[in-house]
C-alpha positions as CSV (number, residue, x, y, z in Angstrom):
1,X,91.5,90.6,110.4
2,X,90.8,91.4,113.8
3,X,89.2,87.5,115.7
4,X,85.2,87.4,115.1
5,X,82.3,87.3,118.3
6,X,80.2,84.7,118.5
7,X,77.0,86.2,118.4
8,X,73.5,84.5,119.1
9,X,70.2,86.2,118.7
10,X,66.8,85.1,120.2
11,X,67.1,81.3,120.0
12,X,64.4,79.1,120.2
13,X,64.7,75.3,120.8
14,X,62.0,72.9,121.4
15,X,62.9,69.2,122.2
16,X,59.5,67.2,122.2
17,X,57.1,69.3,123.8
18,X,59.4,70.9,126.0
19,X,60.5,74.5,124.6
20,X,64.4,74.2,126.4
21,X,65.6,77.3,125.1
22,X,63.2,80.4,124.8
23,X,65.4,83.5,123.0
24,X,68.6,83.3,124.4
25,X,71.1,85.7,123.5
26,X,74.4,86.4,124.1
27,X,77.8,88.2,122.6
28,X,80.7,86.1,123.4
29,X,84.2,88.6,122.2
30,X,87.6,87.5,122.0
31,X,89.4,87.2,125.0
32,X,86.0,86.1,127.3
33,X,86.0,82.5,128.8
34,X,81.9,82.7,129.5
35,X,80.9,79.4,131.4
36,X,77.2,78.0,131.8
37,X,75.7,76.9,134.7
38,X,72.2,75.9,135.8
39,X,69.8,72.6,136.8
40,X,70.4,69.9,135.0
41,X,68.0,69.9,132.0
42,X,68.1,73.9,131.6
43,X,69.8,73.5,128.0
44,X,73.3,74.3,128.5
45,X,74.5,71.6,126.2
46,X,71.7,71.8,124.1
47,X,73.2,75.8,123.7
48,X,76.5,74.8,123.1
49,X,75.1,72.4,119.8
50,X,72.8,75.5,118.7
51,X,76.3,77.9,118.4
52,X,78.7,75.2,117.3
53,X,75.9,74.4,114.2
54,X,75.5,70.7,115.3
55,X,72.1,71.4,115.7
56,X,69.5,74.2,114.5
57,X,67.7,76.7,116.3
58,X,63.3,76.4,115.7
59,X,63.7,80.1,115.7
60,X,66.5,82.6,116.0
61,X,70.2,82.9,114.4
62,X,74.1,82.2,115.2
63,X,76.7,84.1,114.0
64,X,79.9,82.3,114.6
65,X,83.5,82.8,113.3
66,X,84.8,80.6,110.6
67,X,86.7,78.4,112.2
68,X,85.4,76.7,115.4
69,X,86.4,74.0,117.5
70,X,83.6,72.2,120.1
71,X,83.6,69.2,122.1
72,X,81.5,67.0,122.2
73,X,80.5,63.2,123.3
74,X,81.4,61.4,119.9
75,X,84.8,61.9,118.2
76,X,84.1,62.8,114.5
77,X,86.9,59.6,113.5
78,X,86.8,56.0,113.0
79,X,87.5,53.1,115.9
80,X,90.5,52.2,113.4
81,X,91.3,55.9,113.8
82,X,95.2,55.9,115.7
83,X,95.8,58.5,118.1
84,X,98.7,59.9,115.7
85,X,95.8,60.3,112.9
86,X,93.9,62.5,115.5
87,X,96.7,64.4,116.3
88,X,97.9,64.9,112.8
89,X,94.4,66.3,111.8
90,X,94.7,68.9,114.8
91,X,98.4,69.7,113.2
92,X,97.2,69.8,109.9
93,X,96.4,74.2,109.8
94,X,99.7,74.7,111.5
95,X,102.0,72.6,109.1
96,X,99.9,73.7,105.9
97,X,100.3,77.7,107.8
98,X,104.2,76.6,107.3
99,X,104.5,75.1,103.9
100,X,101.9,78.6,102.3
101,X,104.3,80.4,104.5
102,X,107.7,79.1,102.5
103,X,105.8,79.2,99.3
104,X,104.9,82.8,99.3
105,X,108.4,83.5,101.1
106,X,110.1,82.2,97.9
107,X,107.7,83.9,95.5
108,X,108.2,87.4,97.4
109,X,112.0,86.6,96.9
110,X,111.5,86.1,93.0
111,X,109.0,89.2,92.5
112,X,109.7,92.9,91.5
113,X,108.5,95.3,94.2
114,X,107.2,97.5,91.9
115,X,105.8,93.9,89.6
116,X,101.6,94.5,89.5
117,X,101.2,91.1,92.1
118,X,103.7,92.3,94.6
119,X,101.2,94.0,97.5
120,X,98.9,91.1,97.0
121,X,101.5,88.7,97.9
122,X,102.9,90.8,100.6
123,X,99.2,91.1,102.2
124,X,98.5,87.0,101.7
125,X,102.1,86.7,103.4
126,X,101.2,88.8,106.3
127,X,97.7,87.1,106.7
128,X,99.1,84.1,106.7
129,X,101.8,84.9,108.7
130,X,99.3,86.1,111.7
131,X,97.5,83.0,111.6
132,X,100.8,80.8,111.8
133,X,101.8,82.9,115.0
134,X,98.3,82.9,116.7
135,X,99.0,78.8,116.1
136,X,102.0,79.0,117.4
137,X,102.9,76.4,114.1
138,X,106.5,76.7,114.5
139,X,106.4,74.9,118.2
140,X,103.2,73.1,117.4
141,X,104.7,69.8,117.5
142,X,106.2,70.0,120.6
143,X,103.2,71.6,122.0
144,X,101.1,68.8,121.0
145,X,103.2,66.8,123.0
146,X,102.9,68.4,126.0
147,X,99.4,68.3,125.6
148,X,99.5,65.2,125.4
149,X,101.2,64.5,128.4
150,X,99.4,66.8,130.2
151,X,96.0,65.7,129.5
152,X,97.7,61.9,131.1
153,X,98.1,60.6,127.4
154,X,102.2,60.7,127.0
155,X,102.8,57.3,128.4
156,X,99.9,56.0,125.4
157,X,101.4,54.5,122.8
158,X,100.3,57.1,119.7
159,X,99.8,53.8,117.3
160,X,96.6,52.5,119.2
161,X,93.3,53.1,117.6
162,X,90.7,54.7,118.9
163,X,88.4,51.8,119.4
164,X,91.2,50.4,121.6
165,X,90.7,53.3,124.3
166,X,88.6,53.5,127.4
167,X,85.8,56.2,127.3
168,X,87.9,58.8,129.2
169,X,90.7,58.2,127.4
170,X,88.9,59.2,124.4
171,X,87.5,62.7,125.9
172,X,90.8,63.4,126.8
173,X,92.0,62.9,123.1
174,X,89.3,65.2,122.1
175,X,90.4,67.5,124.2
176,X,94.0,67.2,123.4
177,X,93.1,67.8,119.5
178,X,91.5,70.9,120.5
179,X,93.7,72.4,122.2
180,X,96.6,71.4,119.9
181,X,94.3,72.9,117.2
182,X,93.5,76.4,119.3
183,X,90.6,77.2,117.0
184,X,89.5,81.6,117.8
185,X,86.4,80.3,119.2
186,X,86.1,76.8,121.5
187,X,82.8,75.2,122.8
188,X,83.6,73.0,125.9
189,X,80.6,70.7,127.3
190,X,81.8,69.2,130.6
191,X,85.5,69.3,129.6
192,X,86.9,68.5,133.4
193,X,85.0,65.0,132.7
194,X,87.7,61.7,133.3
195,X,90.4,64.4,134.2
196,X,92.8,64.2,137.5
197,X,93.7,67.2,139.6
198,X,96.7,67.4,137.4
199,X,95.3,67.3,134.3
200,X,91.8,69.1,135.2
201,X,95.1,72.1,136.4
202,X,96.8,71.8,133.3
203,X,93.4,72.4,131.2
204,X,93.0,75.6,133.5
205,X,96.3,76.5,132.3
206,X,95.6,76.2,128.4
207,X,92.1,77.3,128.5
208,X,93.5,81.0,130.5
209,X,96.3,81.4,127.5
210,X,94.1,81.3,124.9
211,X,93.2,84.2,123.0
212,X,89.6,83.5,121.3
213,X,86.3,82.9,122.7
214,X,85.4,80.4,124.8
215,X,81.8,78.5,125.7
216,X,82.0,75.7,128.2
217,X,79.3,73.8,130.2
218,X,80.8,72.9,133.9
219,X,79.6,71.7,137.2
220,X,83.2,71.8,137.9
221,X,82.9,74.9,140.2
222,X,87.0,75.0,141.0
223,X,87.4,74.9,137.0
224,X,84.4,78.0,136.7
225,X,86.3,79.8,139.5
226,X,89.8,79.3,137.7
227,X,88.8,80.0,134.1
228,X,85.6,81.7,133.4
229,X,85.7,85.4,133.3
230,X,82.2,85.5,133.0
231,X,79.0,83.2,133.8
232,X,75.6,83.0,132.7
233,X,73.2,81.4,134.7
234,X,70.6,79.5,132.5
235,X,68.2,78.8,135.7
236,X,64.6,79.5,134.6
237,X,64.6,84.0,135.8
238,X,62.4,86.9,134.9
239,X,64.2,88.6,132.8
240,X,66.1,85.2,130.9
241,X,69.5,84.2,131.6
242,X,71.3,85.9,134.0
243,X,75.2,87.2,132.9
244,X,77.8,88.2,135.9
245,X,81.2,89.5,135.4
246,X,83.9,87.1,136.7
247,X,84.9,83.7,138.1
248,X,82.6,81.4,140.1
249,X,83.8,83.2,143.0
250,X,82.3,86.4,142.0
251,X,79.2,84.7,140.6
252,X,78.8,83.4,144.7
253,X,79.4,86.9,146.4
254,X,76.5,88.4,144.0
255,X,74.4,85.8,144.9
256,X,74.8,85.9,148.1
257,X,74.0,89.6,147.7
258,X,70.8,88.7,145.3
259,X,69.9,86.3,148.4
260,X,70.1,89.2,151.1
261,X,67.9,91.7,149.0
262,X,65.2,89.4,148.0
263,X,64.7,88.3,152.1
264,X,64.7,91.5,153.0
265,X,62.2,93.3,150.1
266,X,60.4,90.0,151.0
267,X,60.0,90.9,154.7
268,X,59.6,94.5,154.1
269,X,56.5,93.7,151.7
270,X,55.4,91.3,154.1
271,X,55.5,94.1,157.2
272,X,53.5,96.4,154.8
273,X,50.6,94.1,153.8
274,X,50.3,93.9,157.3
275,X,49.5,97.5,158.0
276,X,48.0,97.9,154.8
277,X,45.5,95.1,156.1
278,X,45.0,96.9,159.3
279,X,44.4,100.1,157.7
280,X,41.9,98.5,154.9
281,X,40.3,95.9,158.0
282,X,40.5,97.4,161.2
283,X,40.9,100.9,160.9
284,X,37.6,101.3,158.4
285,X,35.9,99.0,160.9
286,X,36.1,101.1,163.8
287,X,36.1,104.6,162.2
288,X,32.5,103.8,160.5
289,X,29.7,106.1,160.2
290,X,27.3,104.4,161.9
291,X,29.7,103.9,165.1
292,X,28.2,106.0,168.3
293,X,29.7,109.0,169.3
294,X,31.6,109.5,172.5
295,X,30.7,112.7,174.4
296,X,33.1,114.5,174.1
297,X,32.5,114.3,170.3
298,X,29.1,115.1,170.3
299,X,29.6,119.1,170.6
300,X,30.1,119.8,166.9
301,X,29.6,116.5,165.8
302,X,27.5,117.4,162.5
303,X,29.9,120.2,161.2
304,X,33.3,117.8,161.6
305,X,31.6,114.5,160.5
306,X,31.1,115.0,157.0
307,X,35.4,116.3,156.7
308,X,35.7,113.2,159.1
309,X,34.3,110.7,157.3
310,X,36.1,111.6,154.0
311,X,39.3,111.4,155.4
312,X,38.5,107.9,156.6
313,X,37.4,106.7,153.0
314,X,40.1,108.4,151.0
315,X,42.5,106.7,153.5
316,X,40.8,103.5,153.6
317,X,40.3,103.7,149.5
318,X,44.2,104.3,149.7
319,X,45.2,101.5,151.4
320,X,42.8,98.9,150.0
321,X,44.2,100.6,146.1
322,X,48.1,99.6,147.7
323,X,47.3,96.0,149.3
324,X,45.7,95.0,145.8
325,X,48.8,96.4,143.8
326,X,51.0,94.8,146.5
327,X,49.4,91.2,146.8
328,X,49.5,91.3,143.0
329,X,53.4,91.9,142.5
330,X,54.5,91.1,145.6
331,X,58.1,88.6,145.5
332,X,57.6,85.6,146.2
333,X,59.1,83.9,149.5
334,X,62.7,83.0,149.3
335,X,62.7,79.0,149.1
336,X,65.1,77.5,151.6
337,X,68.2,76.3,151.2
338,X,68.6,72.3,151.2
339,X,69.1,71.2,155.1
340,X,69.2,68.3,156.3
341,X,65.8,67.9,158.8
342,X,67.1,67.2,162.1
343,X,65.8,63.6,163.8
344,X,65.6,62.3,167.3
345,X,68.9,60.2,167.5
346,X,69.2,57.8,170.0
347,X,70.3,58.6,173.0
348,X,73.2,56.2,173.4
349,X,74.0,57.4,169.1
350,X,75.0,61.1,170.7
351,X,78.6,60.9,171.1
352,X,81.3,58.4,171.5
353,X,82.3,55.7,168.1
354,X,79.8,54.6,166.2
355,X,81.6,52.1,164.1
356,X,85.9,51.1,164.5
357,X,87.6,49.1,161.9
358,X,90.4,46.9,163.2
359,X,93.1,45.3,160.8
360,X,89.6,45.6,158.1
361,X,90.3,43.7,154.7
362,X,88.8,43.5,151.3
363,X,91.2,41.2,149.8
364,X,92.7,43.3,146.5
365,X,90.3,46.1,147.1
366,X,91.1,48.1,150.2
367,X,93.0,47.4,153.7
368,X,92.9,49.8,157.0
369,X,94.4,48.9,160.3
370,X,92.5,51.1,162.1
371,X,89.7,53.5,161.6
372,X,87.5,55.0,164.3
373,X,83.7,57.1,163.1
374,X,82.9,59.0,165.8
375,X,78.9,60.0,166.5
376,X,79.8,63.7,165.1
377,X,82.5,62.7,162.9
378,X,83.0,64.8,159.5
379,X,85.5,62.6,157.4
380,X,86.3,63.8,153.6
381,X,87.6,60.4,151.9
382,X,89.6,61.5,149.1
383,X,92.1,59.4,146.1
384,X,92.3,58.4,143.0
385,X,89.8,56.0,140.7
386,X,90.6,52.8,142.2
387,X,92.0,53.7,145.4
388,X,89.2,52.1,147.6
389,X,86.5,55.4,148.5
390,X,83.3,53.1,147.9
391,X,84.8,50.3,148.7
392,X,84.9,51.4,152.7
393,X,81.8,53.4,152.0
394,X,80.3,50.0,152.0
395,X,82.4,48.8,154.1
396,X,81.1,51.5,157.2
397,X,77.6,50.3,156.4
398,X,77.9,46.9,156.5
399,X,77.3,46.2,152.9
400,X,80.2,44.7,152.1
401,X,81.7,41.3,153.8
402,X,85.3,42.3,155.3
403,X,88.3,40.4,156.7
404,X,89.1,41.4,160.2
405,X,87.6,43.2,162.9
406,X,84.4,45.6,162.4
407,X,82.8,47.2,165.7
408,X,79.4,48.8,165.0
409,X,77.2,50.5,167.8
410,X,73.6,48.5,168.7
411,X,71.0,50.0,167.1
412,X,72.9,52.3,164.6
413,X,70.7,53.9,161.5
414,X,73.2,54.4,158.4
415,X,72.6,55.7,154.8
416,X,74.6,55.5,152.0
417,X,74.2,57.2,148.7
418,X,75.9,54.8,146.9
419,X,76.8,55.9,142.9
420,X,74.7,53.8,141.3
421,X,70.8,53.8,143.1
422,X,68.2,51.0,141.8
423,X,64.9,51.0,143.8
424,X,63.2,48.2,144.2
425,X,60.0,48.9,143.1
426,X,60.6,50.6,139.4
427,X,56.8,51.3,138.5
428,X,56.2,53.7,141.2
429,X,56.8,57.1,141.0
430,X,59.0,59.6,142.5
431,X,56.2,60.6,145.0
432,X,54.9,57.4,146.4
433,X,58.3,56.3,146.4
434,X,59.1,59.1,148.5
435,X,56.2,58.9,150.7
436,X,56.0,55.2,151.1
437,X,59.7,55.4,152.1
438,X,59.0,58.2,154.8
439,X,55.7,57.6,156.0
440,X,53.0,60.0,155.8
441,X,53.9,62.1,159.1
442,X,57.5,62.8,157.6
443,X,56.5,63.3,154.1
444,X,53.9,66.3,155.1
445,X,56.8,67.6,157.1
446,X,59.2,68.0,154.5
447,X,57.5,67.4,151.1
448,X,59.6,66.5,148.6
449,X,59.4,69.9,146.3
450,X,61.0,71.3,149.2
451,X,64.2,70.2,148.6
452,X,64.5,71.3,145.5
453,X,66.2,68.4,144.2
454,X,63.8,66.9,141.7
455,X,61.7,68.7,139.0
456,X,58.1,69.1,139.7
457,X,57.3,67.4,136.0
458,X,59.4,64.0,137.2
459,X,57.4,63.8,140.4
460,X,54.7,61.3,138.6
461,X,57.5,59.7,136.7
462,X,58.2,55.7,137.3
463,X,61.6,55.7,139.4
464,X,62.5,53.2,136.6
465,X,62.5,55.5,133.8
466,X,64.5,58.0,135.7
467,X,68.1,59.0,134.8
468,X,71.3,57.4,136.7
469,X,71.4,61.4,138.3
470,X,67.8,61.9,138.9
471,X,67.4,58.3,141.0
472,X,70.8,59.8,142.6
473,X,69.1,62.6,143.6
474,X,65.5,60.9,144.6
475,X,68.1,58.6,146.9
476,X,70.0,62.2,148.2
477,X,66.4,63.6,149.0
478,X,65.4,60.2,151.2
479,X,68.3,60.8,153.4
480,X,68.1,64.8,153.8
481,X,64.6,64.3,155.0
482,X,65.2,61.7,157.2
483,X,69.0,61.4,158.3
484,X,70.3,58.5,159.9
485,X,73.0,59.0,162.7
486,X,75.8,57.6,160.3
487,X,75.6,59.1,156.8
488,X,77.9,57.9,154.0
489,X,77.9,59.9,150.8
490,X,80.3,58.3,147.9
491,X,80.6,61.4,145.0
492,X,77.4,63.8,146.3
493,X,78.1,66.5,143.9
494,X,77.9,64.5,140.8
495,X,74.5,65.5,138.8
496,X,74.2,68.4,140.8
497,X,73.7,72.5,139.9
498,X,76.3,74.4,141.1
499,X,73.8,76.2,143.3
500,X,72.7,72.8,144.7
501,X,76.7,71.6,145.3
502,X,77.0,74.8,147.4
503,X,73.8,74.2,149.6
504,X,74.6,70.4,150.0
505,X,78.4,71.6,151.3
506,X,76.9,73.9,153.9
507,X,74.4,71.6,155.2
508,X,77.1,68.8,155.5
509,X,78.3,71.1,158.4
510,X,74.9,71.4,159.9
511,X,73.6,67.9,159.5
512,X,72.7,65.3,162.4
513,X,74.9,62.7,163.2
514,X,78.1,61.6,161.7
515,X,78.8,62.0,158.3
516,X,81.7,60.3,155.9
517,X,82.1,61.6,152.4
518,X,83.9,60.1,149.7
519,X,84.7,62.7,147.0
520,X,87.2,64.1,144.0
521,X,84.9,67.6,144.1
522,X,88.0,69.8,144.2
523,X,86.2,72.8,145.1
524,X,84.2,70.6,148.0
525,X,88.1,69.1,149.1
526,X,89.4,73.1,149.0
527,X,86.7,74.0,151.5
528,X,86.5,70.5,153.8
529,X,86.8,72.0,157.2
530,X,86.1,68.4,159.3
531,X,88.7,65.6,159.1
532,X,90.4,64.0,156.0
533,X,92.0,60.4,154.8
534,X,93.4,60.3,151.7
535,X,93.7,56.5,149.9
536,X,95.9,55.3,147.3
537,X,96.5,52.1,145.2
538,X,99.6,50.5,146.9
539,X,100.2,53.2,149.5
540,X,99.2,53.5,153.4
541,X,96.1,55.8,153.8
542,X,97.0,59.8,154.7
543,X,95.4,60.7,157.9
544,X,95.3,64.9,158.6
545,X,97.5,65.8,161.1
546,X,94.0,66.4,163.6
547,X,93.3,62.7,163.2
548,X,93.3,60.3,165.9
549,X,96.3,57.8,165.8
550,X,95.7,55.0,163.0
551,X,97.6,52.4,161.6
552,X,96.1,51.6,157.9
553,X,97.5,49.7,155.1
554,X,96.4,49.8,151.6
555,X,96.7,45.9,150.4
């Protein structure tokens, strides 16, 4: 039997009074790695459970193929659970595949080809024996291994339970038990989560060489541009969901393209209510009936002025018919990307160091000999968990007592988005905390709906009862409306869209002032184009070549 779609039809999903899906539907074949993107809160995990059956559609239908794999948050095993019982379960097809395989090899050996039973064996033999090689069951052991190692679990010893393992740990043991598994159709939800640049390349790898269907939910836009040969953008449209053909790259060219052709039907629309107006306004105005004549109309005036006058209302009737149809569909105006608003820096902030770290210590944390911010630095931080990125993050703004020497210019503004935001007033909501933090003047100047980084819904929300991402993002749009000269940015893609991840980048080039980021975004670290220092536990910091002599020592 030829692998099954996975087919949905019109699905409807309401989650309190908030309808997240409204008749979705898509045909995911064989062979199509189809990743969805969009805001946060657009439904794509909430998708995912609707075609993997964890959840049911209010309205609408799933066909899916028999056997289906998905990941999600919660391993389906007990904390006693070892990470051999896992990985035996996610053997289990491809050893029982062997075993049916031997039985019906043995009782084709002891039955009559010409005996009654003989095609019906043959054809369970063959079924089977397709299944076993789409496994791979005879290397499945070994390939579980590798998996293993791959995913950074080899060096684990297999006999500890689950309860035993940190949280990422755990996805990646999911993830390991699916792909050892390699189910014909695969339903990933943020499967690049607690993963390395190894590891998040060795997923790519597996997820390209498999032959089924495959759903994931990413805002990992190197893994969308490595494995996805199609996208669907779940961002509220028109028409529905949007589908493109190809990888994340391909998604960004035609919307690029999207871009150019809505500014310029925009502006064209824009120049023709214009005339329109003028031809309705002006035109009607001074060609009226009542208007005196000029001599030189005056000789024939009574047999032209009739033919005159209906020209002048047929075209006026014309063009007022055309401005209504026009102002009624008319596009709307392109919203802008996110910018940071430029800010009068200080005069003595425009160029030369704005903060130099000399011999700078956190005592089992971090260590740099010498470090130098200059006012229009661009400095990509990258390393590991653990290596020290926050840690002189908060070190550069002074929010963190150091051993050694730390030189900071007079006067100096800095921001930090820091990973995990708490405001100090939790009862008030996203607006007031906006504009009590900006002031009125700057708040009317760039309102907060501008941005485009928080929902219009949350904007009367308490700041309390806002999510770890959307307080990030409240704290993201206090310091794009109002940069200081030294910006420090620790992770600033995390809870962001794709599309937003892609504005943020650009404007980091644009922006006012220095800026520092601290980041494991490999698809931000591919297209860095300022300075770079890498950290790592136990090993002196890695400069780029372009870099200004240093001396730093991780302690």
């Amino acid at each position: 039997m030829p692998p099954s779609p996975l087919l949905a039809h019109d699905l409807v999903r309401t989650l309190g009074s908030r309808r997240v899906l409204d008749g979705v539907s898509l045909v995911a074949s064989p062979g199509h790695r189809i990743g969805l993107i969009g805001e946060n809160g657009v439904g794509k995990s909430t998708l995912l459970r609707l075609l993997a059956g964890v959840d049911e559609p209010d309205a609408g239908r799933v066909e899916r193929p028999a056997d289906l794999g998905f990941l999600q948050q919660e391993m389906p095993y007990d904390a006693e659970a070892t990470i051999n019982d896992v990985i035996d379960d996610a053997l289990r097809e491809a050893r029982e595949d062997l075993v049916e395989l031997e039985r019906l090899s043995d009782e084709l050996a002891r039955t009559p080809q010409d005996a009654p039973g003989y095609a019906a064996l043959l054809e369970a033999y063959g079924g089977r024996l397709e299944r076993a090689e789409e496994r791979g069951a005879w290397d499945a052991d070994r390939q579980a291994a590798l998996v293993l190692d791959g995913l950074g679990l080899g060096a684990v010893a297999h006999g500890r339970t689950l309860g035993s393992l940190s949280g990422g740990q755990r996805g990646r043991l999911a993830l390991a038990a699916l792909l050892v598994r390699r189910p014909p159709a695969l339903l990933l939800d943020e499967p690049t989560n607690h993963l390395d640049d190894g590891a998040a390349a060795f997923l790519e790898e597996q997820v390209r060489g498999l032959p089924g269907v495959v759903l994931l939910a990413s805002h990992d836009r190197a893994f969308l541009d490595a494995v996805c040969t199609d996208l669907i953008d779940l961002d509220p449209a028109v028409a529905g969901p949007v589908r493109y053909g190809g990888n994340y790259s391909a998604y960004l060219s035609e919307k690029h393209a999207e871009r150019a052709r809505w500014e310029r039907r925009h502006a064209e629309e824009q120049q023709e209510l214009d005339a329109l107006r003028h031809t309705a306004g002006v035109t009607a105005h001074a060609l009226a009936p009542n208007r005196g004549r000029r001599d030189n109309e005056k000789m024939g005036y009574g047999h032209r002025a009739g033919r005159v006058q209906n020209q002048i209302s047929r075209r006026v009737r014309n063009a007022t018919r055309r401005l209504e149809e026009l102002e009624r569909t008319q596009v709307g105006t392109p919203p802008p990307p996110l910018r940071f608003q430029h800010t009068v820096l200080a005069k003595e902030s425009a160029d030369g160091t704005l903060v130099a770290l000399r011999d700078a210590r956190v005592p089992g944390r971090l260590a740099v000999g010498r470090l130098d911010v200059a006012a229009s630095e661009r400095l990509l931080v990258t390393g590991g968990n653990g290596a020290g990125k926050s840690t002189l993050l908060s070190v550069l703004a002074g929010r963190l007592a150091v051993q050694g020497e730390v030189r900071r210019r007079r006067g100096l503004t800095v921001g930090l988005l820091a990973q995990d935001i708490v405001f100090d007033r939790p009862e008030r909501t996203v607006r007031d905390t906006y504009a009590l933090s900006l002031g009125a003047e700057r708040t009317q100047t760039v309102p907060l709906d501008s941005l485009g980084l928080m929902h219009k819904a949350d904007l009367d929300k308490a700041v309390g009862h806002l999510s770890a991402g959307q307080r990030r993002r409240l704290a993201l749009a206090l310091l794009v409306a109002r940069p200081p000269a030294l910006l420090l940015l620790d992770e600033p893609t995390n809870h962001l869209s794709p599309r937003l991840c892609d504005e943020l980048e650009e404007a980091l080039g644009t922006g006012p002032g220095a800026i520092v980021v601290a980041s494991h975004d490999r698809w931000l670290r591919k297209r860095w184009q300022g300075r770079e220092m890498r950290l790592d536990p136990g090993a002196p910091p890695d400069m780029a070549a372009d870099s200004p002599p240093v001396s730093p020592v991780m302690g």
